[in-house]
N, C-alpha and C positions, 0 to 999 in steps of 0.2 A: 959847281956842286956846293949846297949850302953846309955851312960848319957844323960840325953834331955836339949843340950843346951836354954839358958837363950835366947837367940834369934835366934831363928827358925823363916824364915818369915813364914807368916802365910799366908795361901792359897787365892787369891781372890777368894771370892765368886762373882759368878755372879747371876744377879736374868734373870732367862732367864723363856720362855713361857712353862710354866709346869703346873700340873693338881693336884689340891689339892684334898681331899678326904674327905668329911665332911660326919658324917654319921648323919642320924635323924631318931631314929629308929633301926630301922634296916638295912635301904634303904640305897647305898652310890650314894654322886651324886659328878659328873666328875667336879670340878671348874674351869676355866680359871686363869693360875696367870700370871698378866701381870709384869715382869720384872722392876725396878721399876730404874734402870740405864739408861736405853735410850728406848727414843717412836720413834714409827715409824708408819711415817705416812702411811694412807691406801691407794693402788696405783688410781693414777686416772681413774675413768672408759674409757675406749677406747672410742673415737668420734663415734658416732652413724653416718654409713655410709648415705653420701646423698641422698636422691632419684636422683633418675634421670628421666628426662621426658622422657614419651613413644614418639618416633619418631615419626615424623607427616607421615602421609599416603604420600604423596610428598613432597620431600626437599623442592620445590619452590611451593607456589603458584600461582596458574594460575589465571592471570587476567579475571575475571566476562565477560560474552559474552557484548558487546555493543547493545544496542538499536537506531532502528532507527525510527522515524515518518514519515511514506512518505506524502510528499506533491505534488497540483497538476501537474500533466506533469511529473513526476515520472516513472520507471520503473525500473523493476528487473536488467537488464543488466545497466543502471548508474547506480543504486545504490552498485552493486558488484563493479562497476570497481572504486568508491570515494572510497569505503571500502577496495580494497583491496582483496578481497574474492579468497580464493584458492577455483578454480574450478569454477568460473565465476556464473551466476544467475541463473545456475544450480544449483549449491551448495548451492546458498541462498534459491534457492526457495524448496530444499529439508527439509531443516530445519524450512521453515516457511510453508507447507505445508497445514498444518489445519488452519492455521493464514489466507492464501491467497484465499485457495480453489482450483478449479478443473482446472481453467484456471489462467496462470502464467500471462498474458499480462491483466489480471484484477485487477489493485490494488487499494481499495480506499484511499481517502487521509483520514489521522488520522490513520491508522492503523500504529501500532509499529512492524516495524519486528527485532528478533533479529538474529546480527550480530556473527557468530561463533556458531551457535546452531548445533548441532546434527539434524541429518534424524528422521525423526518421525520411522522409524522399527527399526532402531538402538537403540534411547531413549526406545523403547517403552520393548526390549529387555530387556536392560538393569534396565527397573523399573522393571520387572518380577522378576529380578535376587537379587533387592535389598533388604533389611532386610526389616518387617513393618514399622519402624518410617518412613525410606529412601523413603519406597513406598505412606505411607501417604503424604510425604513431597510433592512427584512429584505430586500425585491427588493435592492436592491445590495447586501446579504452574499451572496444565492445565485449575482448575476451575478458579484461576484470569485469569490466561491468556484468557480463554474465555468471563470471562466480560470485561474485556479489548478491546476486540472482539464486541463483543455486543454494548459495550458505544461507541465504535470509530462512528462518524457520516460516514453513507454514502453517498458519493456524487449520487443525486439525479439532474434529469432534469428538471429544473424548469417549472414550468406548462407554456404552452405556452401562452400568451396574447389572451386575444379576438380580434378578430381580427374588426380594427376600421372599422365602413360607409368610403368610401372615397369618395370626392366628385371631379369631373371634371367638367373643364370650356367648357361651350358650343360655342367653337369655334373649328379653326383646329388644336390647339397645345393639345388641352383635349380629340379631337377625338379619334389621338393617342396614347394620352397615356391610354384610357380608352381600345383600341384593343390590346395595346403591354401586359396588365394586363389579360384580355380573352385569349389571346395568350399564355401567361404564364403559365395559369390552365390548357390549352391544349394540353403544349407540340409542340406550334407553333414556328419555330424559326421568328427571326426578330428583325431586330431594327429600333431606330427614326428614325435617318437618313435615312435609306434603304425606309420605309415609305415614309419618307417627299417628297427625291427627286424623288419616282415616282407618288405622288399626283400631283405634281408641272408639270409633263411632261403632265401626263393624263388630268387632269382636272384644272389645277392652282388653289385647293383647294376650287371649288363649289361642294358642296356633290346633286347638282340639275343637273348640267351637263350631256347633253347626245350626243352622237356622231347618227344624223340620214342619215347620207353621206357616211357612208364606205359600203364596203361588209357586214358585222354583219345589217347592218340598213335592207340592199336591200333581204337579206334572212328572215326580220319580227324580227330580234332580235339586237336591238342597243344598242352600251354598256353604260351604267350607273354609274352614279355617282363617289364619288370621284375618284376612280380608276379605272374606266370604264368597268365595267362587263356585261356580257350578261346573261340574266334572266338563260336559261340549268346552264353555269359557277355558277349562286349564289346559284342556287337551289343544285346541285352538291358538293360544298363544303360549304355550309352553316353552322355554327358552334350554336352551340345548346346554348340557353343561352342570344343571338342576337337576334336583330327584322327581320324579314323572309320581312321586305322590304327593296329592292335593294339601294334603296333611302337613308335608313338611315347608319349614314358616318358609326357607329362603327358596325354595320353588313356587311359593304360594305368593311371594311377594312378588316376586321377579313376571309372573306369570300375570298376574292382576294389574301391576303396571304396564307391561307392555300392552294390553290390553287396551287400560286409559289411555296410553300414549295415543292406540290408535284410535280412537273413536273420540279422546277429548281431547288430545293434544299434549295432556303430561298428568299423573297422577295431581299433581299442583292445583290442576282446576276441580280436581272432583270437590265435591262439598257437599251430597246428599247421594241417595240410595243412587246405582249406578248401574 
């Protein structure tokens, strides 16, 4: 058996991750022994991956439709061609359809149409197709949008004035104009002028004037007053509304133009005996 040198090194021991065995009991239980040479740290846990956001439904968002307010003297074709509108005020007026109503050339002023909207069978399509919140959403776009509708004033005709007393001067410039105004209601053409200058031939503005020397005198019928009519002519075109005597000027005027009207076309063309 060989001699045991006086120095033998001696073995390190290492204290490395081994299992003690302790008993209590009966029971043995497994120890953890931690090496007591060198620690080691515990590794770091790995970075908890980022989220990442879910992609947006389009890369880009689309700029919101424009709104327009139409104002008076407005219409559908200017207002596509300021805006721009693919497809002219066709395309606007498809989109604003229920906004405008049945007829495109009727816009009131205050109403907002929007600019870039979808066709109402398209929209209406496509609400069918959308989830419930998406479809609640659009029911409340159509209900403002209808009060919207509702609130916008509409242009109304203002009630017409009563119409004032007028009062004419009892001479030959009132006469006139008291027939050119009966003339008017009538549908008689005429003017001053036309009026005046054959007062002034006929009778030089006596509404008592009468011609008893011509042919009309010698047949029992002389013509009369300012414009010198024969009683058949007053009674013939007599305008309703006037005094049924020849005598008086704005019956006599009114009577004598309708007259011209019909046989020359307007007191305007008369220019000699008539």
């Amino acid at each position: 058996m060989p001699a045991q040198g006086k120095h033998r090194r001696s073995k390190s021991t290492s204290f490395g991750r081994g299992l003690a065995a302790v008993t209590t009991g009966g029971a043995v239980l497994a120890l953890p022994v931690i090496g007591a040479t060198s620690a080691f740290a515990a590794p770091a846990p790995a970075a908890a991956p980022q989220a990442v956001a879910p992609a947006a439904a389009n890369s880009v968002a689309k700029a919101a439709p424009a709104k327009h307010s139409v104002v008076a003297g407005e219409t559908l074709s200017k207002i596509a061609r300021e805006h721009s509108v693919s497809g002219g005020w066709k395309k606007l007026y498809e989109g604003n359809r229920k906004i405008v109503g049945s007829n495109p050339d009727l816009i009131h002023p205050g109403v907002k149409l929007v600019i870039g909207a979808k066709s109402d069978v398209s929209s209406d399509d496509q609400a069918s197709k959308a989830s419930p919140s998406a479809a609640r959403g659009a029911s409340a776009d159509r209900a403002d949008r209808s009060e919207r509708v509702n609130a916008a004033p509409v242009a109304k005709a203002a009630p017409a004035a009563e119409k004032q007393a007028v009062t004419y001067t009892n001479d030959l410039d009132g006469w006139i104009r008291e027939s050119l105004a009966v003339m008017a209601e009538q549908g008689i053409p005429g003017t001053y002028e036309g009026i005046h200058r054959n007062i002034m031939r006929e009778s030089s503005g006596n509404p008592n004037a009468i011609n008893n020397w011509d042919s009309n005198a010698v047949k029992g019928t002389p013509s009369k007053g300012l414009l010198q009519v024969i009683d058949p002519t007053f009674q013939a075109y007599h305008v309703p509304g006037t005094s049924t005597d020849s005598y008086d000027p704005v019956a006599n005027i009114t009577a004598a133009c309708n007259y011209a009207a019909d046989r020359y076309g307007s007191i305007d063309n008369v220019f000699g005996a008539y």
